[in-house]
C-alpha positions as CSV (number, residue, x, y, z in Angstrom):
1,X,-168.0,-66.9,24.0
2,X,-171.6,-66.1,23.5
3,X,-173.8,-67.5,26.6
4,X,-177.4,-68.3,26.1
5,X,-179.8,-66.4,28.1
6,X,-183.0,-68.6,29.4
7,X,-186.1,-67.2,30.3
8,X,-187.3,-67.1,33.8
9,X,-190.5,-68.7,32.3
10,X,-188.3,-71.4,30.5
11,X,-185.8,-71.9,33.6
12,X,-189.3,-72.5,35.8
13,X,-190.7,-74.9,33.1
14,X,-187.6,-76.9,33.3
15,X,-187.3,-77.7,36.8
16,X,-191.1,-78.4,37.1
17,X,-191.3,-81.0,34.3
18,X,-187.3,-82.6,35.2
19,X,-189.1,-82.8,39.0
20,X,-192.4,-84.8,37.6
21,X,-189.2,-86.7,35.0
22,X,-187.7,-87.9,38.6
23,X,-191.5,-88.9,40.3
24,X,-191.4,-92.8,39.2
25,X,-187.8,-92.8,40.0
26,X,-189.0,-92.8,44.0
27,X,-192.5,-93.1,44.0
28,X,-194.3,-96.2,42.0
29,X,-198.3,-95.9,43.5
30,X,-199.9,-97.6,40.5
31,X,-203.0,-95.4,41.1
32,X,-201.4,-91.9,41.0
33,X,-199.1,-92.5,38.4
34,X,-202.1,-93.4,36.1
35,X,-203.8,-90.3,37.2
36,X,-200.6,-88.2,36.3
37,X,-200.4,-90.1,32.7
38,X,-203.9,-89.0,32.6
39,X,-203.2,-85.3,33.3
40,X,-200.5,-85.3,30.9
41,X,-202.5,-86.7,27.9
42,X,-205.5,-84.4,28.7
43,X,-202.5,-81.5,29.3
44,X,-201.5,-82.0,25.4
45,X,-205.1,-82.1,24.0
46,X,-206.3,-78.9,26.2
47,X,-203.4,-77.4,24.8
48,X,-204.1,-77.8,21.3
49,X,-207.4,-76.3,22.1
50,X,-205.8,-73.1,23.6
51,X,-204.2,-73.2,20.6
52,X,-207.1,-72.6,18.8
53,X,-209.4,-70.9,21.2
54,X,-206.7,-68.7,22.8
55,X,-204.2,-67.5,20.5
56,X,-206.3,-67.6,17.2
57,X,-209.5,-66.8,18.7
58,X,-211.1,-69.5,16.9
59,X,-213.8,-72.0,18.6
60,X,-214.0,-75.6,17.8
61,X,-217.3,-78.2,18.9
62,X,-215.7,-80.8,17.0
63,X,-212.3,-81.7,18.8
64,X,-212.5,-84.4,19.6
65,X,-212.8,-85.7,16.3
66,X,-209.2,-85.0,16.0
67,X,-208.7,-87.2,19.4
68,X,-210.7,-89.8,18.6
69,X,-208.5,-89.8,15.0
70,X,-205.8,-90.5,16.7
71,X,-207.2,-92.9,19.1
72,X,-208.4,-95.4,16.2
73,X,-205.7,-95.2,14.1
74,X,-203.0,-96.5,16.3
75,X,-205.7,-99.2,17.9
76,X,-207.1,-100.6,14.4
77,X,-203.3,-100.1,13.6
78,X,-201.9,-102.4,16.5
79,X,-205.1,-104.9,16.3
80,X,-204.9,-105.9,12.9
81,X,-200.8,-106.2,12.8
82,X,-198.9,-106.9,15.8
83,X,-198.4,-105.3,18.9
84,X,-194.8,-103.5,18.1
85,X,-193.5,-100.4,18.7
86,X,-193.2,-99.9,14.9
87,X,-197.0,-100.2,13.9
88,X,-197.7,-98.2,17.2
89,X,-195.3,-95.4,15.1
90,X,-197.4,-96.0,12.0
91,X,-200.5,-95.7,13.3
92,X,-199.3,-92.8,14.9
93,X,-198.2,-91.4,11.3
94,X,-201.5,-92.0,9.9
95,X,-203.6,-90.9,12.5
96,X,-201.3,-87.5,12.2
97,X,-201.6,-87.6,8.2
98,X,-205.4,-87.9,8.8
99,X,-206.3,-85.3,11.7
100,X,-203.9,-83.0,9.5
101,X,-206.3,-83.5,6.0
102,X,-209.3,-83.3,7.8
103,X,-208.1,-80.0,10.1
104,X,-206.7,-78.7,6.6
105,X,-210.1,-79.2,5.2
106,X,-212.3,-78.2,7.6
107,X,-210.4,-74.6,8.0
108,X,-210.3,-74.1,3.7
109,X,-214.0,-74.6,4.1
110,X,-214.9,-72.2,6.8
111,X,-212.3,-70.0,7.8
112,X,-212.5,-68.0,5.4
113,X,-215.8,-67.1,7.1
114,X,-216.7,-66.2,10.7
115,X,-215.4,-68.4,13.1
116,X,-218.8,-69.9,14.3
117,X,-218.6,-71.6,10.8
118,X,-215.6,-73.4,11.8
119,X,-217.3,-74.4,15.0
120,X,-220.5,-75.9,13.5
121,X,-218.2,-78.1,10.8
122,X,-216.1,-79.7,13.4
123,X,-219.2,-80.2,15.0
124,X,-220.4,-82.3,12.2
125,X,-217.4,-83.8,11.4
126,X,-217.2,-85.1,14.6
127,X,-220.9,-86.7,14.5
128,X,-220.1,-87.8,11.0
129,X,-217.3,-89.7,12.1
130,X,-218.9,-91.0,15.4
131,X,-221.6,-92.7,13.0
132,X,-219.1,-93.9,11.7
133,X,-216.9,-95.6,14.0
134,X,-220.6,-96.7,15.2
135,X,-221.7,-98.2,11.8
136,X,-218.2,-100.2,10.9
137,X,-218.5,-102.7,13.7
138,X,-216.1,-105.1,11.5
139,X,-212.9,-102.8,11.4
140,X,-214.1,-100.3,15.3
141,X,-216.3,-102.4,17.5
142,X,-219.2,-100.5,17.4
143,X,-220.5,-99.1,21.0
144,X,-218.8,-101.7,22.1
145,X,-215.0,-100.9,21.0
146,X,-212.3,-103.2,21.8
147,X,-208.8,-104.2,23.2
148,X,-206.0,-104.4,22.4
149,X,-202.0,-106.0,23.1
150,X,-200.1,-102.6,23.2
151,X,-195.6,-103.0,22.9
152,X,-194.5,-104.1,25.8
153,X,-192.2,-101.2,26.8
154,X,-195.5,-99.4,27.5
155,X,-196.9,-102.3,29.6
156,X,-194.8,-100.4,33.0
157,X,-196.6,-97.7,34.2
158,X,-193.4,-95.9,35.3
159,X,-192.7,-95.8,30.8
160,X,-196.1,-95.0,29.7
161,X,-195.9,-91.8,32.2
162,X,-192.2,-91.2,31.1
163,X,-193.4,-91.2,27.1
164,X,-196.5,-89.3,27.9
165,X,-194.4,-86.6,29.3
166,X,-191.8,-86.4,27.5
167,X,-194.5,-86.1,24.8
168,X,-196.0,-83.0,26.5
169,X,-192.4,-81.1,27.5
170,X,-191.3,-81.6,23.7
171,X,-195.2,-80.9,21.6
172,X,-195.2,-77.8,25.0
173,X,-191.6,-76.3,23.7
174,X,-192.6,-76.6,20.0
175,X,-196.0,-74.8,20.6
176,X,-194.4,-72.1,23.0
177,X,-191.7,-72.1,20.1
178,X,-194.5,-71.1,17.7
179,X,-196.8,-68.7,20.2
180,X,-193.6,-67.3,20.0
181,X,-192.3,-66.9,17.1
182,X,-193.4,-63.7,14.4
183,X,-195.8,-66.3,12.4
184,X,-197.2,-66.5,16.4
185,X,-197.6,-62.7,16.7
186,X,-199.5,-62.4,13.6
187,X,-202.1,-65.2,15.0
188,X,-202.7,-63.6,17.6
189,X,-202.7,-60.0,16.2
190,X,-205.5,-61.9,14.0
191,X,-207.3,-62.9,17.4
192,X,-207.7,-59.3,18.5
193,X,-208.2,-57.6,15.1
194,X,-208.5,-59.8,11.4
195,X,-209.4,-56.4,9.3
196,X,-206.3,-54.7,10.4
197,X,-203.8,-57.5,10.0
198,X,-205.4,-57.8,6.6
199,X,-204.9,-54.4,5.6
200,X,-200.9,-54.1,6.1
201,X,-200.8,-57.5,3.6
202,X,-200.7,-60.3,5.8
203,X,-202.8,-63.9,4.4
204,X,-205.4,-64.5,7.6
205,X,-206.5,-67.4,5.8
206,X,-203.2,-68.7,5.4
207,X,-202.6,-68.6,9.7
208,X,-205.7,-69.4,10.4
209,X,-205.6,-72.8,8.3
210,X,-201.8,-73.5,9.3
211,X,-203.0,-73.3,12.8
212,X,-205.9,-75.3,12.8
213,X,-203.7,-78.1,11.1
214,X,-201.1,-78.0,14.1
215,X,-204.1,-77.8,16.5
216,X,-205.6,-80.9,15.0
217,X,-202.1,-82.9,14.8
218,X,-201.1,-82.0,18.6
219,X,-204.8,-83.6,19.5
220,X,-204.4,-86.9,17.5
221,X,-201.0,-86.9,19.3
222,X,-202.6,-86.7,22.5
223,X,-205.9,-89.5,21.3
224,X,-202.7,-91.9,20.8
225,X,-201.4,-91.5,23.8
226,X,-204.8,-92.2,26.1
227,X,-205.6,-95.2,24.4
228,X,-202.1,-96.8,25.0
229,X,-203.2,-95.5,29.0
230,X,-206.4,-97.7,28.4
231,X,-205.4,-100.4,26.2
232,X,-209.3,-100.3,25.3
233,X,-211.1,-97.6,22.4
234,X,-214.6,-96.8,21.4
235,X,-216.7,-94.3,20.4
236,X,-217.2,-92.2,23.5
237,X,-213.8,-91.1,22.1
238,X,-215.4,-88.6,19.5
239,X,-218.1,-87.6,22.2
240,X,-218.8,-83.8,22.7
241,X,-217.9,-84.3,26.4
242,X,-214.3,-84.6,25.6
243,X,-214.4,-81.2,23.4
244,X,-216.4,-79.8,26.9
245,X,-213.2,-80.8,28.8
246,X,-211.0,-79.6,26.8
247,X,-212.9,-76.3,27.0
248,X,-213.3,-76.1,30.6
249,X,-209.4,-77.1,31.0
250,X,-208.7,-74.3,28.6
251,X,-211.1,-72.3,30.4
252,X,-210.3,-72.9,34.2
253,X,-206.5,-72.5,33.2
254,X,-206.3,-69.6,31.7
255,X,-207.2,-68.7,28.0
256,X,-204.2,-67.6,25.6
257,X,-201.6,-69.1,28.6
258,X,-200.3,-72.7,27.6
259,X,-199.1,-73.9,31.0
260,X,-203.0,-72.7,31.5
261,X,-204.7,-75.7,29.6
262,X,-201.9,-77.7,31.6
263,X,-203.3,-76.7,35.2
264,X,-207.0,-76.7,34.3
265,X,-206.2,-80.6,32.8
266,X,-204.7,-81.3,36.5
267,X,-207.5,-79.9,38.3
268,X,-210.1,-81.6,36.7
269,X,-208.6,-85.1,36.4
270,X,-208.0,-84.6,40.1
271,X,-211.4,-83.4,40.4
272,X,-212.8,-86.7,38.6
273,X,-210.9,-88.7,40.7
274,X,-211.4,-87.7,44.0
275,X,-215.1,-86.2,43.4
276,X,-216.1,-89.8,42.4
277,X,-214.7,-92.0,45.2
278,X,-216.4,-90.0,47.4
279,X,-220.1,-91.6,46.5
280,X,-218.6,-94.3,49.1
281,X,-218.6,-91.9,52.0
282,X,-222.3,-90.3,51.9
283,X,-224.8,-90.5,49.5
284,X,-225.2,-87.0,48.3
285,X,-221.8,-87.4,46.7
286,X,-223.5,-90.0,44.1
287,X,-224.3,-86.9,42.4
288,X,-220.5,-85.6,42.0
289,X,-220.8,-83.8,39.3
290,X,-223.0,-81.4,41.1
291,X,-220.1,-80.6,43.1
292,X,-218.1,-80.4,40.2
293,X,-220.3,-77.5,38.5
294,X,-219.9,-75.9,41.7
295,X,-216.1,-75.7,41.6
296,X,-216.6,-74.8,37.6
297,X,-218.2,-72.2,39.1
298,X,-216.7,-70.9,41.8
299,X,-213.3,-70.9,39.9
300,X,-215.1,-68.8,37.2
301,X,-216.1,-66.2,39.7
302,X,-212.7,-65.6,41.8
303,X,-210.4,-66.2,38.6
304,X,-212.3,-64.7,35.3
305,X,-209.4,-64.8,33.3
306,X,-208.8,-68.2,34.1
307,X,-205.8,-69.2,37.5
308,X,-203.3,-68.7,35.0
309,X,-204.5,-65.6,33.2
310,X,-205.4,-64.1,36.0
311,X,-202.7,-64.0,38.1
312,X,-200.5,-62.7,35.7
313,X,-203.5,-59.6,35.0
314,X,-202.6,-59.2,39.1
315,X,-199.0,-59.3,38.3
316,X,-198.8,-56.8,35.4
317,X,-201.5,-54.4,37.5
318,X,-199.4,-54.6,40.6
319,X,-195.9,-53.9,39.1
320,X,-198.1,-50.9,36.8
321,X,-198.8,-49.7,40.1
322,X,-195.1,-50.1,41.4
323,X,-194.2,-48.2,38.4
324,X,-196.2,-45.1,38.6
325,X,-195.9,-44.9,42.2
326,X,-191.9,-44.9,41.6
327,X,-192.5,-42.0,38.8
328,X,-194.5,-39.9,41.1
329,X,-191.8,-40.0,43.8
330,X,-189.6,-39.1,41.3
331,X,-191.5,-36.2,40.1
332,X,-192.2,-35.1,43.7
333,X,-188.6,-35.0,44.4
């Protein structure tokens, strides 16, 4: 009988996520569970951006349009029909349908230029479509958004957080699945040289398209799921702060890493949290984000590479070291 090997990597993964599967099971504080469904959601959409930035080499201005996408379709969706778990899965569908026409678009248009193309169209995009959500108060609210009834199975904290991640474990899987993979390889052989992956026949614009559409489909996924955390959208949604987070998350984490984007999205939602209940203790903590920029900062300086990236360049370095120390005893002897 053939037995299945698992990855060290993998086998780690597993027991982290079935431990956070078990948290509402013993511990129900309404406050940090929220904050955990928040680091989850923020965990998929950073992700989708390392997707892009990290493993394709490609940067984006505009992602949050692809959030926002998602965000709107499943509230406009649910506020116009009923409150079910079936239009929340057709809103869903759409929002994924459009986020994957507009991603598919965007990259036809400009990736078959420099990548800086790519950047300024999503930056427009996104504008575009946050005049529009601004304009067409009668189907988005305006400034002023809305709310809405969500299903009830999502009304209990302890569910939202199971579906949100459960969400992450299965979209993490299918992406490390895909970093993976050879169609993977050749992204990322793109990332470090595009003229040379060209020569020995390979389609860049083909990869470079396919992965801005899975890019902007993981995103949408991840707009759905905040505003079912909310119960409340509007146009801050397609803001260039939210791309900014994603960045820094990406950033922070650990470019090209995955779990990366995942840490970076805990840090800073932690960060936010904590950073701005402390105006209540002095008054110089009013201006939090101050402090905030500092950490940024800090974290920037002792980790380069990102936590994530760079302790695995310590890792690599040190058992490099191991190995030619090992050789030279050898050849000594």
């Amino acid at each position: 009988m053939r037995v299945l090997k698992v990855e060290r990597s993998t086998g780690i993964y597993l027991l982290l996520f079935t431990f956070l599967l078990l948290v509402p099971f013993f511990y129900d504080n309404r406050t940090i569970l929220f904050l955990m469904t928040q680091i989850f959601i923020f965990g998929i959409f950073a992700m989708s951006y390392d997707l892009l930035l990290g493993f394709t080499g490609i940067v984006s201005f505009g992602h949050a349009m692809f959030f926002g996408i998602g965000a709107y379709s499943v509230s406009v969706m649910i506020d116009r029909n009923e409150p079910t778990i079936a239009y929340l899965l057709l809103g869903t569908m759409v929002g994924i349908v459009i986020a994957g026409v507009v991603s598919l678009l965007a990259g036809l248009l400009t990736l078959r230029l420099k990548s800086h193309f790519y950047a300024m169209l999503t930056l427009a995009l996104a504008g575009l479509f946050l005049v529009l959500a601004e304009k067409w108060r009668g189907l988005t609210g305006g400034n002023d958004g809305f709310t809405m009834q969500i299903p009830e199975f999502f009304k209990d904290r302890g569910h939202l957080y199971l579906t949100c991640l459960v969400s992450l474990i299965i979209l993490f899987f299918l992406v490390r699945r895909f970093t993976q993979s050879p169609a993977g390889r050749v992204v990322m052989a793109i990332r470090e040289n595009e003229k040379r992956v060209e020569s020995i026949g390979f389609s860049i614009m083909f990869y470079k398209v396919a992965v801005s559409v899975i890019s902007g489909i993981v995103a949408s996924v991840a707009g759905v799921l905040y505003i079912l955390s909310l119960r409340f959208v509007d146009t801050s949604v397609f803001a260039t702060d939210v791309t900014l987070d994603a960045l820094l998350m990406t950033i922070i984490g650990g470019v090209g890493t995955l779990i990366g984007p995942l840490i970076g999205a805990g840090l800073i939602e932690v960060a936010h949290h904590y950073l701005s209940e402390l105006a209540s203790v002095h008054w110089i903590f009013e201006r939090w984000l101050i402090l905030f920029g500092i950490v940024y900062i800090l974290a920037v300086i002792f980790f380069p590479r990102g936590i994530v990236g760079s302790l695995q360049y310590m890792w690599v370095k040190r058992k490099a070291k191991k190995k030619s120390s090992s050789k030279g005893e050898d050849v000594a002897s």
